[in-house]
N, C-alpha and C positions, 0 to 999 in steps of 0.2 A: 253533603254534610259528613257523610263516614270518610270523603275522602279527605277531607281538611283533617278529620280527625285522624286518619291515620297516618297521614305528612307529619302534623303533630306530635307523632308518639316518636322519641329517639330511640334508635337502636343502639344498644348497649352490648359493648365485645363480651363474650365471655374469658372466665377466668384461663382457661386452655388457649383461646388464639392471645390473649394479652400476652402470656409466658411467650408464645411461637413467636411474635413479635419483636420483641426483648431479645430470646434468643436469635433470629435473624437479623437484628441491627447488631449484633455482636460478631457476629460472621460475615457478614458483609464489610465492617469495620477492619475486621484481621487480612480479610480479604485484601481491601484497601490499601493495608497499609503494605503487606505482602508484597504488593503490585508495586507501589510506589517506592518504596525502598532503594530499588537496584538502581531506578533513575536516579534517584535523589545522590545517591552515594558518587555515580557515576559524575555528576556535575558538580557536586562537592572535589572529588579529585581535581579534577581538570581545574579549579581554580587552586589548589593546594598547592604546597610545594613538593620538592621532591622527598626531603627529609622527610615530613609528613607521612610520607605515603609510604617509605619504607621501611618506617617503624610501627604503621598501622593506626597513627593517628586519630583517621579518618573518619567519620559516620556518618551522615547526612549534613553536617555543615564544614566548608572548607577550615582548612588551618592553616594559616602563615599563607593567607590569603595574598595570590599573583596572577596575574594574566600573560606572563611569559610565554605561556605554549600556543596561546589565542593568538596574540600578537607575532609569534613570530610563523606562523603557519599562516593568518590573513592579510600578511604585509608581503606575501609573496605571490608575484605575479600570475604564476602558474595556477596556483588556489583559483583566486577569481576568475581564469579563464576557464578553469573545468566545472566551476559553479556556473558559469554562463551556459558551458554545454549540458549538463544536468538539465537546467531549466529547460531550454531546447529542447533535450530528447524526451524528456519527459510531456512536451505539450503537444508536440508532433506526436510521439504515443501512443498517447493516452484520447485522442483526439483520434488519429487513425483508427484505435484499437477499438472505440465505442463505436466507429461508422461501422467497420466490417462487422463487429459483433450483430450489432442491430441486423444489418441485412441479412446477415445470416440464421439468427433466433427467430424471426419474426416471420420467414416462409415457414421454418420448422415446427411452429407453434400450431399450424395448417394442418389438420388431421386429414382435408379434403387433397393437401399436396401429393403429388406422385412419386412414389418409392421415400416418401418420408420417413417411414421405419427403417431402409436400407441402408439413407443418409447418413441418420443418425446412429447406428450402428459402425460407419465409414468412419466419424466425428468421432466415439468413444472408447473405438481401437488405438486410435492415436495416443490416450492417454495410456494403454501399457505397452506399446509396443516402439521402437525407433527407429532410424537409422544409425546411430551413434555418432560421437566426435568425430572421428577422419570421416565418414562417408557427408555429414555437415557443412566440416568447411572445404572440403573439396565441392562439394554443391554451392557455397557461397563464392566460391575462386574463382569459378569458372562462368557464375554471371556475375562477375565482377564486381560482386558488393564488400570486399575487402575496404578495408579504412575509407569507407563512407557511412552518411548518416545511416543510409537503409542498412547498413550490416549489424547496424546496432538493434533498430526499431522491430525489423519483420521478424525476427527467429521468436519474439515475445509478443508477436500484432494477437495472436489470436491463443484464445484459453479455453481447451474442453467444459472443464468445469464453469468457468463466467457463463459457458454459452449454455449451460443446462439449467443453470439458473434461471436468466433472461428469457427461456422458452418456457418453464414454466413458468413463470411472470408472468409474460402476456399471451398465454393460453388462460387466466382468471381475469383476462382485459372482456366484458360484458361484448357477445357477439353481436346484440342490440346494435349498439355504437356505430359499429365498422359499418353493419347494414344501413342504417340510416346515415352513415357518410355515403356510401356505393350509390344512394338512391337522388342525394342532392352532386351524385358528379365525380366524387372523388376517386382516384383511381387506386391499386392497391398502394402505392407509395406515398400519396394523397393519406392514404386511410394510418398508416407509419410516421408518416408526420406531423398531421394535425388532429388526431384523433388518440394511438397507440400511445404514443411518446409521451405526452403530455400529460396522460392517466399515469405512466409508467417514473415517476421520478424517484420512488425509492429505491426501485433496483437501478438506476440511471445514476443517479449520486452513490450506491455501493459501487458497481463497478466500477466508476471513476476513481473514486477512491484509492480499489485493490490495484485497478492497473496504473494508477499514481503510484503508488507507493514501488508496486514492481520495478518498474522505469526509473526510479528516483534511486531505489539504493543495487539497482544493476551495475555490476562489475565486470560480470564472467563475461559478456557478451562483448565487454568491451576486450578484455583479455586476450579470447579468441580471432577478434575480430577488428580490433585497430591499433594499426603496429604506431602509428603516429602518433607521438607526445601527446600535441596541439587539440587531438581531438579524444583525447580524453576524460570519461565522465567523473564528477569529484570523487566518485565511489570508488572507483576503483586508482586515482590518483592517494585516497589518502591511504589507499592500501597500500599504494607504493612507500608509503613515507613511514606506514607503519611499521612494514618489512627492517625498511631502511636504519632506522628506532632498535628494532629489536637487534640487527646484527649489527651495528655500529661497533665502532673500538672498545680497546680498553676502557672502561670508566676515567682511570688515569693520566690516560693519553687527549682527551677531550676537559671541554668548558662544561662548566658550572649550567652553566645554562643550557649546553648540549645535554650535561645530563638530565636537568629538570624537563628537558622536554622528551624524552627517553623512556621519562618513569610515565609522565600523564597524558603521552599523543593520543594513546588510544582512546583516554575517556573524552579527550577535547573533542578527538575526530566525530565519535556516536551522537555527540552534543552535538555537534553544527552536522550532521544529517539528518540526524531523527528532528532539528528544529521547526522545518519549513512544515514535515507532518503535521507536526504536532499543533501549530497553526490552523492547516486545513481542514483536519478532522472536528473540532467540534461545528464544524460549518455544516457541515453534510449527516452531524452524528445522531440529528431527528430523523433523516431516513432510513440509515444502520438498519438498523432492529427487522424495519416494515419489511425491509426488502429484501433481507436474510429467509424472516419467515416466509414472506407470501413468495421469493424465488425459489423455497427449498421445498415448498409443498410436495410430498409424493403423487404423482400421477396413480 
C-alpha cells in the first residue's frame, strides 16, 4: 500500500532547477546555433553566386541561387575517379585499422600479459617522439610503398590514443565472460571474437568512426606519398583545384564562370567532403557518448 502510495505522489521541480533548466536550454540553444552556422553559411555560398559573395551577401540562405561550381567540378572525370579512390582507402582503412587495433588492445588490456607495462610504454613513446619527414619517406622508398595503396593506408593503420581507449574498454569487458567462454572451448581469439567484440560495440562504432573520418579527409599522406594523378584521394585532389582557384589569372583575363567558381570552390569542395560524414555519423552517433566514456575511464 505505501508503495502504491508513494508511485502515486508526483515530484515536483523546484523553483531553482526550473530556472537551471530554462537556463540550460538557452545555452545549449546558442550553442546550437553557434555550431551550426559556419556549416549553414558554408553551403549557402557554394550555391550563391560570385557577386553575392563578394559584396557579402550571404547568411545562411544562398543568393542568386546556382549550381555552377557543383556542376562544373562533378562533371569532371578526375573528381569521380578520386571519390572512387577515397571510398577505397577509406574501407581498406578503416577495416585494416580496427583488425590491428583489436589485436593489439585486447592482449594489452591483459594485466596477467608479460612486460605489458613495458609495451605499453614502447606504444606511448610513439606519440611524442618520431622519425620525421625524410627519414619517413626514405623508409617508405625503400620498401617500395611509393604510389601504392599501402603508402597511403599504413603510415595512418594504427593510433596511440584509439589504442588506449580500446584497452580501456575492454579491460571493463566482465572477466566472468572470457572465463566461462575458456571453460566451453574457446581459445583466446575465440574469446575476442565471440565474447569481447560483441560486448564492445560502442567503442567499435567510435573508433570506426574517427578512423573513417581520418582516411576520408587524408590528403598529406597522399601528398607525400603518390606522385600519380590517377591515384589520387578526393582530399587532396580538391586541394589541387583549390590551390588552382586561388592562383588563377587575372579576374579579367578569365570567364564569368571561371570566376564564380574561384570565389565558391572552396565552400563547394568542404560540402561534398564533410557529406558522406555527415551521413554516417548519426548512424553510429548512439554509441558516441558510451564509448568515449566507458574507453576514457582512468585506470
Amino acid at each position: 500500500m505505501k508503495t502504491q502510495t508513494l508511485r502515486s505522489v508526483r515530484v515536483r521541480d523546484s523553483a531553482s532547477y526550473k530556472v537551471f533548466r530554462f537556463f540550460n536550454a538557452i545555452v545549449m540553444l546558442f550553442v546550437c546555433a553557434v555550431t551550426l552556422y559556419p556549416f549553414l553559411y558554408l553551403v549557402a555560398q557554394s550555391f550563391s553566386s560570385e557577386t553575392a559573395i563578394m559584396q557579402g551577401k550571404v547568411t545562411i540562405f544562398p543568393v542568386h541561387f546556382n549550381v555552377a561550381t557543383y556542376v562544373s567540378v562533378l562533371k569532371k572525370g578526375e573528381f569521380m575517379h578520386s571519390y572512387k579512390n577515397t571510398l577505397v582507402y577509406t574501407l581498406i582503412g578503416t577495416t585494416a585499422s580496427m583488425v590491428f587495433s583489436c589485436l593489439l588492445a585486447y592482449p594489452l588490456s591483459k594485466q596477467k600479459l608479460w612486460g605489458n607495462k613495458f609495451i605499453m610504454k614502447l606504444i606511448i613513446f610513439t606519440m611524442y617522439f618520431g622519425g620525421g619527414l625524410i627519414p619517413n619517406y626514405i623508409l617508405m622508398q625503400r620498401l617500395g610503398l611509393v604510389n601504392k595503396v599501402a603508402g597511403f593506408i599504413i603510415p595512418s593503420l594504427l593510433s596511440t590514443y584509439y589504442i588506449i581507449l580500446m584497452r580501456s574498454f575492454f579491460r571493463n569487458v566482465p572477466k566472468d565472460l572470457e572465463e566461462a567462454g575458456e571453460i566451453d572451448g574457446l581459445t583466446p581469439m575465440g574469446n575476442l571474437i565471440h565474447v569481447v567484440l560483441p560486448l564492445s560495440m560502442p567503442i567499435i562504432a567510435t573508433m570506426i568512426l574517427f578512423n573513417a573520418v581520418n582516411y576520408w579527409n587524408n590528403w598529406y599522406n597522399a601528398f607525400l606519398y603518390l606522385d600519380k594523378k590517377d591515384m589520387w584521394p578526393v582530399a587532396y585532389y580538391l586541394r589541387t583545384i583549390i590551390n588552382g582557384a586561388s592562383t588563377s589569372a587575372d579576374p579579367g583575363e578569365v570567364s564569368a564562370e571561371k570566376m564564380q567558381i574561384a570565389a565558391n570552390i572552396k565552400s563547394c569542395s568542404m560540402v561534398l567532403m564533410t557529406l558522406p560524414i555527415i551521413c554516417i555519423y548519426p548512424i553510429i552517433q548512439k554509441y558516441y557518448v558510451q564509448g568515449m566514456m566507458l574507453g576514457g575511464v582512468k585506470e
